[in-house]
Backbone as a printed PyTorch tensor [residue, N CA C, xyz], in Angstrom:
tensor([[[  0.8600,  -1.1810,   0.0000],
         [  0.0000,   0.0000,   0.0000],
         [  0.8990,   1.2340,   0.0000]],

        [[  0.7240,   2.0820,  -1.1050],
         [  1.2160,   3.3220,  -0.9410],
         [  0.6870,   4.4220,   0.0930]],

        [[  1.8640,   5.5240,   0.5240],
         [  1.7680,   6.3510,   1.3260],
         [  0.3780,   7.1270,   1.0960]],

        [[ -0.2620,   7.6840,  -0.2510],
         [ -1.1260,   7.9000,  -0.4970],
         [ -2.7000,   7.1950,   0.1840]],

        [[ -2.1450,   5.9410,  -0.3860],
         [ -3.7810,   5.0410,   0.1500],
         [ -4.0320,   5.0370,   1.3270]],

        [[ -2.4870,   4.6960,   2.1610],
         [ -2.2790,   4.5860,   3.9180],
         [ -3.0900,   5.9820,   4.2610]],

        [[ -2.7420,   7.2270,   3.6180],
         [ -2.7660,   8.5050,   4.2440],
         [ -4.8110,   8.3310,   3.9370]],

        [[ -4.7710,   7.9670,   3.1280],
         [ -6.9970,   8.2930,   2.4420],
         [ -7.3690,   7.0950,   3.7170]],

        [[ -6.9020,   6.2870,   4.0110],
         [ -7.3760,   5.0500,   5.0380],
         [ -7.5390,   5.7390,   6.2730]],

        [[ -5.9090,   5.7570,   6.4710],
         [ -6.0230,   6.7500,   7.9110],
         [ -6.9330,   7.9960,   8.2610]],

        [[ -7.1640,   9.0650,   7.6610],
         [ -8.1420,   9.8830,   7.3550],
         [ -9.6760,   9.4280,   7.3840]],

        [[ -9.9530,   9.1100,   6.4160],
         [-11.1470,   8.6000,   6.5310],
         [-11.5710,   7.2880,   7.7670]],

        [[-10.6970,   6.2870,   8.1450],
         [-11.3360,   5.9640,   9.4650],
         [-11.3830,   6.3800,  10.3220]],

        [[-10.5110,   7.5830,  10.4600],
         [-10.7070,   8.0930,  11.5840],
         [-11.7700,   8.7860,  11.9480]],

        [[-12.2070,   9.6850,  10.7420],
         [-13.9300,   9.8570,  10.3830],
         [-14.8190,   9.1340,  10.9690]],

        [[-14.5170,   8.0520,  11.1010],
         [-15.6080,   6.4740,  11.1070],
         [-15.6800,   6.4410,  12.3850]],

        [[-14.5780,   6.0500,  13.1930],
         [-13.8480,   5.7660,  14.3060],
         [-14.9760,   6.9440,  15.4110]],

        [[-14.5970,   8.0510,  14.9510],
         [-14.9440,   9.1850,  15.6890],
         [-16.3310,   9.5360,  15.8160]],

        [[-16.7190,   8.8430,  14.6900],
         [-18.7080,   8.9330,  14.7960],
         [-19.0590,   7.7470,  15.7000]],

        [[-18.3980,   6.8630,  15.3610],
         [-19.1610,   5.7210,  15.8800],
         [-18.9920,   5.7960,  17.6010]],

        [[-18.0800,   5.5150,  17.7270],
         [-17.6010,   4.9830,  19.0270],
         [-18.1060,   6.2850,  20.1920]],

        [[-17.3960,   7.6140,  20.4650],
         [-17.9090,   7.8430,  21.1220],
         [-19.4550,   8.7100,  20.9040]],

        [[-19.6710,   8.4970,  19.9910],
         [-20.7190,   9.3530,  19.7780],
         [-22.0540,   8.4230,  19.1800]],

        [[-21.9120,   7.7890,  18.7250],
         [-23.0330,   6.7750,  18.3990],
         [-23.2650,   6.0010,  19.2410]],

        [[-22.3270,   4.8800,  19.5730],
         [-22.2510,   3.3700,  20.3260],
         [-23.1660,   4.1160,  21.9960]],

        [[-21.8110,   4.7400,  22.2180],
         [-22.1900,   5.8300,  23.7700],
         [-21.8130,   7.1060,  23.8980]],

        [[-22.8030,   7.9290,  24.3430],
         [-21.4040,   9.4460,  24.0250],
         [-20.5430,   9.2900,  25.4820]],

        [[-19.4360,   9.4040,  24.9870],
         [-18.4700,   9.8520,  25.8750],
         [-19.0430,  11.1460,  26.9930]],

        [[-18.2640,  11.5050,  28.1600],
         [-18.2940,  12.3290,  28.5450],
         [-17.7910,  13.7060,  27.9730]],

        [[-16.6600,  13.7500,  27.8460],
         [-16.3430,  14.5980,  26.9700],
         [-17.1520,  15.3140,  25.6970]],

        [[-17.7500,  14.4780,  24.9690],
         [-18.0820,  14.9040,  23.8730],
         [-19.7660,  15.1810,  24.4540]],

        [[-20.1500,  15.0890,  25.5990],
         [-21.2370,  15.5240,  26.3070],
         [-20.6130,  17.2860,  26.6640]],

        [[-19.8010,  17.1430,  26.8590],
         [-19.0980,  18.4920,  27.7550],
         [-19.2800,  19.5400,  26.6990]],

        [[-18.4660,  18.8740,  25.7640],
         [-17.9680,  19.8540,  24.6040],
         [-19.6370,  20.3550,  23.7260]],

        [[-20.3600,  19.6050,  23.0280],
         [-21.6470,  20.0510,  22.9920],
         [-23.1990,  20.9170,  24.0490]],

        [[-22.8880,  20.4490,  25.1680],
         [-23.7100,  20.7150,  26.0380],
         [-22.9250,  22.5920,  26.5690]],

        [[-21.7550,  22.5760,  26.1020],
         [-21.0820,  23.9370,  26.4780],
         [-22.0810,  24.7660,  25.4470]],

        [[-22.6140,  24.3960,  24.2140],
         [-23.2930,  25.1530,  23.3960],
         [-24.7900,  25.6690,  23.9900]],

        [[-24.9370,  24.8030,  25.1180],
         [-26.0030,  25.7100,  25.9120],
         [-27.5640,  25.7600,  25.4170]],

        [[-27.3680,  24.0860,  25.1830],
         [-28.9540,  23.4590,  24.2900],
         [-29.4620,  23.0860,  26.1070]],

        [[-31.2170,  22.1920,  25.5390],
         [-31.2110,  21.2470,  27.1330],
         [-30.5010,  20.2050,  26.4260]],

        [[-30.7740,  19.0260,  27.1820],
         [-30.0420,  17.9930,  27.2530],
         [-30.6360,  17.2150,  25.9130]],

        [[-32.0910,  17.0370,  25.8760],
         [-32.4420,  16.3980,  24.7040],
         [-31.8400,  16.7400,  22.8770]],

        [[-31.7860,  17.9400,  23.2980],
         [-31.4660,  19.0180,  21.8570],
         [-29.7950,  18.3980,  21.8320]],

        [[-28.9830,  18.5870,  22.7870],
         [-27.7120,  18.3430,  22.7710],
         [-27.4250,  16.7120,  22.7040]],

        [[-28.3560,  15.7660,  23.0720],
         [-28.1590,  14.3810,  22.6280],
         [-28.4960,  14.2270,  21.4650]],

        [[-29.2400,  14.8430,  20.3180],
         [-29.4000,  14.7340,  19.1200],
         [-28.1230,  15.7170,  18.9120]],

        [[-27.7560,  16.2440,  18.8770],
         [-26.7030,  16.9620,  18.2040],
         [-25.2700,  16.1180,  18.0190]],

        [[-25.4210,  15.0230,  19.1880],
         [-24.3810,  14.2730,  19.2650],
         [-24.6090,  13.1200,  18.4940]],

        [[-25.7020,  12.7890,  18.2630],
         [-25.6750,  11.5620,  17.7750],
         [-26.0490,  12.0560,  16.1440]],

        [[-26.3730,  13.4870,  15.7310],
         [-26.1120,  13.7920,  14.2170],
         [-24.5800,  13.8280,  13.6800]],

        [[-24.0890,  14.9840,  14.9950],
         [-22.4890,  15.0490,  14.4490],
         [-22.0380,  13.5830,  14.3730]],

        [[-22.1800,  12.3910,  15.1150],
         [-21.6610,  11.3180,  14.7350],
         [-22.0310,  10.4080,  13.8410]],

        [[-23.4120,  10.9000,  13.5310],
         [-23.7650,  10.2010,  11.8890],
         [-23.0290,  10.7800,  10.1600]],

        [[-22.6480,  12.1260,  10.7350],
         [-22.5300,  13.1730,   9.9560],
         [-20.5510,  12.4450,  10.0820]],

        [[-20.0000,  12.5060,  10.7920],
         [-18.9710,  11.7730,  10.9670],
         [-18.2370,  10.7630,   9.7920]],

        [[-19.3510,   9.5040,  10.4800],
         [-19.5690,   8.6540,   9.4850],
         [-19.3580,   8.5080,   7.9860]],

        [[-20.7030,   9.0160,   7.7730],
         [-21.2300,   9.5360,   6.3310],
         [-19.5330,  10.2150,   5.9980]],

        [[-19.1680,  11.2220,   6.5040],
         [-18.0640,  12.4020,   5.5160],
         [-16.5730,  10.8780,   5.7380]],

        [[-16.3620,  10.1640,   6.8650],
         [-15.3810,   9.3840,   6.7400],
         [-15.7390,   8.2960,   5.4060]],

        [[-16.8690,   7.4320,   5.0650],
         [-16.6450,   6.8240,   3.6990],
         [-16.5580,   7.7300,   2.6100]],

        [[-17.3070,   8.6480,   2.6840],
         [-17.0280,   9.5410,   1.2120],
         [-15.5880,   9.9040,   0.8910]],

        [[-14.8470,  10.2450,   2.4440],
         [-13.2400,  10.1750,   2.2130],
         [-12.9560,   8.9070,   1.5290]],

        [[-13.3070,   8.0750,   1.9410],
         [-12.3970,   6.8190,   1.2270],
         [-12.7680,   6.5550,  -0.1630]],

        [[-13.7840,   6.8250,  -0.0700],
         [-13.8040,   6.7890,  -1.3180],
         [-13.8960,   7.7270,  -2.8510]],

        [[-13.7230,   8.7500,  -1.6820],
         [-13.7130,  10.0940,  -3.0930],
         [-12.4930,  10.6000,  -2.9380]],

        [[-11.5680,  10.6850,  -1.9140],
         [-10.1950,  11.2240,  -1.3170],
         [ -9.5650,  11.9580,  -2.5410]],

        [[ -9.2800,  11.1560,  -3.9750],
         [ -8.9870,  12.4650,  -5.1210],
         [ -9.8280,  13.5160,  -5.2810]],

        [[-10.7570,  13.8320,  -4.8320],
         [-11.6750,  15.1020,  -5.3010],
         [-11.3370,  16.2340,  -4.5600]],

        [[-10.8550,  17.3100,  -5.0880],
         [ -9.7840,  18.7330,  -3.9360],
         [-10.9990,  18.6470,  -2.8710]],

        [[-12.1180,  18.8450,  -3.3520],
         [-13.6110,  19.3260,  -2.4520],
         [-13.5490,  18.7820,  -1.2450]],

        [[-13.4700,  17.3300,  -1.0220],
         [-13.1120,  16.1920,   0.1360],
         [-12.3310,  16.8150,   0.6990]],

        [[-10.9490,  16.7820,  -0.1910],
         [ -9.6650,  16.9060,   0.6740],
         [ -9.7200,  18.4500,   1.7650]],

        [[-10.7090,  18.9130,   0.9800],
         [-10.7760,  20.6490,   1.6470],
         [-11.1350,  20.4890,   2.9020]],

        [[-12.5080,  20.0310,   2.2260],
         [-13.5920,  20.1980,   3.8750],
         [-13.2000,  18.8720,   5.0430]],

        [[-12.0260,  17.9400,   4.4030],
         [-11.6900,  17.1280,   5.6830],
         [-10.6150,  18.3930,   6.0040]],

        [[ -9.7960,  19.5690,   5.7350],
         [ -9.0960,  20.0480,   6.0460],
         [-10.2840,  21.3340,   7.4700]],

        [[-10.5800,  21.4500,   6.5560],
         [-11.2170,  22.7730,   7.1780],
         [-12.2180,  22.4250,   8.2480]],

        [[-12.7280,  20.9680,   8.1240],
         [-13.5200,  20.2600,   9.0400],
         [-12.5680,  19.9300,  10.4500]],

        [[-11.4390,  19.7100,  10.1030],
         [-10.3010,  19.1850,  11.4650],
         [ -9.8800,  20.6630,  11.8390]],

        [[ -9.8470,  21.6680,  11.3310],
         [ -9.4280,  22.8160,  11.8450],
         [-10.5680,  23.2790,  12.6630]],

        [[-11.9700,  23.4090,  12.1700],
         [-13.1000,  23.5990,  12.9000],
         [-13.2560,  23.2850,  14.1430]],

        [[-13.0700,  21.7910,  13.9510],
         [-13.3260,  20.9130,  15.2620],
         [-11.9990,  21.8320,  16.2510]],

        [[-10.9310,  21.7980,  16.2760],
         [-10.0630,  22.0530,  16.7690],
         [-10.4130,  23.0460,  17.6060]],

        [[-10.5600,  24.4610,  16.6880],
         [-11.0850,  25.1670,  17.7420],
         [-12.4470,  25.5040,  17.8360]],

        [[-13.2790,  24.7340,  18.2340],
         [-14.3140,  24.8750,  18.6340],
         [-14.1170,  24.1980,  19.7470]],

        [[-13.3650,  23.0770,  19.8430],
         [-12.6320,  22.5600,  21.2140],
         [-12.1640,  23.5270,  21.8380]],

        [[-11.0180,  23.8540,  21.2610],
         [-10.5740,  25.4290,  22.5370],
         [-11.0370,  26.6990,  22.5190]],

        [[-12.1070,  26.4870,  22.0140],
         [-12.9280,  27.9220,  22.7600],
         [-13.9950,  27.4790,  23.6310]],

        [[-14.7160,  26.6010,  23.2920],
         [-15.7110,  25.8410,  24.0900],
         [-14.9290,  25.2210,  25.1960]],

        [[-14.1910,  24.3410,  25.2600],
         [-13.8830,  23.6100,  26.2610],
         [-12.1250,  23.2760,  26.1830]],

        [[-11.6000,  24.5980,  26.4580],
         [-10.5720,  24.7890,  26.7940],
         [ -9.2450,  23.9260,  27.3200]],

        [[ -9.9450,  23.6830,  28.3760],
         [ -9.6680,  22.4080,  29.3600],
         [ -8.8250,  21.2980,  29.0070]],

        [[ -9.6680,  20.6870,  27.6300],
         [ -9.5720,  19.9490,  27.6010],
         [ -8.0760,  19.4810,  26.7120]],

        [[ -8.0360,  21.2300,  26.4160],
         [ -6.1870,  20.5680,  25.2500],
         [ -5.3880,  19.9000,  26.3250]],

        [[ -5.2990,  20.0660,  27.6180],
         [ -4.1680,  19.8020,  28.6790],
         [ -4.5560,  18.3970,  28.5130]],

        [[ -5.9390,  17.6730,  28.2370],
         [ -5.6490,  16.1170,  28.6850],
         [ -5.3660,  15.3400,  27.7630]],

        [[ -5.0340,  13.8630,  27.9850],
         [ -4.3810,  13.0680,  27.2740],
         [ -4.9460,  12.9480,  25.8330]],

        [[ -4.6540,  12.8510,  24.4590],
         [ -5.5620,  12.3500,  23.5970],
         [ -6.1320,  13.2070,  22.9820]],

        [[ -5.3140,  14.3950,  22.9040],
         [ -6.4380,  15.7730,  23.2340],
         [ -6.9040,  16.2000,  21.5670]],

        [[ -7.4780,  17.4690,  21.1560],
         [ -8.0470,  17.4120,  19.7820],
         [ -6.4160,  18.0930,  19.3310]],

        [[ -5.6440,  18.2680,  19.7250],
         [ -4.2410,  19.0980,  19.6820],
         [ -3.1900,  17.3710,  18.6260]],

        [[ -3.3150,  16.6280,  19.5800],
         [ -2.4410,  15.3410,  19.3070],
         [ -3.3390,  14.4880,  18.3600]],

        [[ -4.4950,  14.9960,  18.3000],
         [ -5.2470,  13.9560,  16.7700],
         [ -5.7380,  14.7780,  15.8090]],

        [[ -6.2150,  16.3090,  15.7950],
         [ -6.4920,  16.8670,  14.8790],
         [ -4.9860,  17.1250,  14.0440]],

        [[ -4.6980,  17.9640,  14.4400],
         [ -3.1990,  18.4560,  13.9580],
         [ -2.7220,  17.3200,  12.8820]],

        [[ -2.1490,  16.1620,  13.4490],
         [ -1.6760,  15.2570,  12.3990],
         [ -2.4730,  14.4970,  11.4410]],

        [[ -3.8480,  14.7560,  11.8900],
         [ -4.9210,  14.6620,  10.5510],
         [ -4.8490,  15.9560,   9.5790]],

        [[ -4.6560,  16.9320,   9.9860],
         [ -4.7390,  18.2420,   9.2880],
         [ -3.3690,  17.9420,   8.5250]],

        [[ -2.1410,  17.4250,   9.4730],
         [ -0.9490,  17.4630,   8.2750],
         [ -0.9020,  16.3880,   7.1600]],

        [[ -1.7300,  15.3540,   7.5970],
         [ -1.9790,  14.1500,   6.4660],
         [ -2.6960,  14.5770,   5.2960]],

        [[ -4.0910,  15.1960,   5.8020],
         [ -4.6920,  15.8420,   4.8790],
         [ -4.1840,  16.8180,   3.7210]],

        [[ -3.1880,  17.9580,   4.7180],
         [ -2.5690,  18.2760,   3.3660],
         [ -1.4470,  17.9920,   2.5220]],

        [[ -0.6500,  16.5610,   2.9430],
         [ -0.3450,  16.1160,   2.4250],
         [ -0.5280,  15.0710,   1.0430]],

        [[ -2.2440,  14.6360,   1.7600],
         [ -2.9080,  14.3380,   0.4010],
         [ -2.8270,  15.3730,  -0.4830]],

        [[ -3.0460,  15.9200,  -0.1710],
         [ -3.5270,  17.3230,  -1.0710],
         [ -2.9030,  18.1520,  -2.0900]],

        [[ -1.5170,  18.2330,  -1.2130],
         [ -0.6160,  18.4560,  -2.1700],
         [ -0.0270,  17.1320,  -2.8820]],

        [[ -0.1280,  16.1220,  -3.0920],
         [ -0.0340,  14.9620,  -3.5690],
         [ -0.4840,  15.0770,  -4.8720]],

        [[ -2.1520,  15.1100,  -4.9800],
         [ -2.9310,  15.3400,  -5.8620],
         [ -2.8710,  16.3060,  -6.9090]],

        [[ -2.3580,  17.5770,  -6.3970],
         [ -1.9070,  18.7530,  -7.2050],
         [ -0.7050,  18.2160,  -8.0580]],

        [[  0.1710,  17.1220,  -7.3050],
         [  1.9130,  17.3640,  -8.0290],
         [  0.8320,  16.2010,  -9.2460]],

        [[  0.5020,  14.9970,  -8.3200],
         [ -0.3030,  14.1640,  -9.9200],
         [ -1.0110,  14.5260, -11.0860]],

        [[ -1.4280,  15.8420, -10.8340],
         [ -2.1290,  16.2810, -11.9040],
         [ -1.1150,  17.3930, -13.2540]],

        [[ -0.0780,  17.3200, -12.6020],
         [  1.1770,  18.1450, -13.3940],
         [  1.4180,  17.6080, -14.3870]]])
């Protein structure tokens, strides 16, 4: 497997990974924290969690399987920057702990544009 495919795999499950588990299966605490900071009640903010993690989903296969299209590669860019800070403005806190959106966004954001510029040199 080329660095390319590794990089559209990695990316996009992590998409997958991130809808499902804590946000579908069970929400995490955290990802209770971080939504419920938006200052819904509780019902409004458990649908919000369990859309963003359908919504997750859904954008992680379209990565895998559309990953050449710039459009993808964008909005997984601009989607991991989003998340990022909407983490540290909402819930601050939480860059200090282990796992944080700092140590998994970031090196999705640098994979991403490494696809990215990938795609540009292939099309030369």
């Amino acid at each position: 497997m080329n660095m390319v495919q590794l990089t559209r795999y990695v990316i996009g499950l992590t998409w997958i990974y991130h809808g499902i588990f804590p946000k579908l299966l069970q929400i995490a605490p955290l990802e209770q924290t971080m939504t419920s900071s938006l200052g819904f009640s509780d019902e409004i903010t458990y649908l919000l969690v369990k859309t963003a993690g359908v919504a997750e989903v859904i954008f992680g296969l379209i990565f895998i399987c559309c990953y050449q299209f710039k459009v993808v590669q964008l909005l997984n860019i601009i989607g991991l920057v989003s998340l990022l800070l909407f983490a540290a403005t909402m819930t601050p806190f939480i860059l200090l702990e282990a796992f944080n959106p700092i140590t998994t966004n970031i090196p999705l954001i640098v994979l991403g544009y490494y696809l990215y510029k990938e795609s540009l040199c292939s099309r030369e």
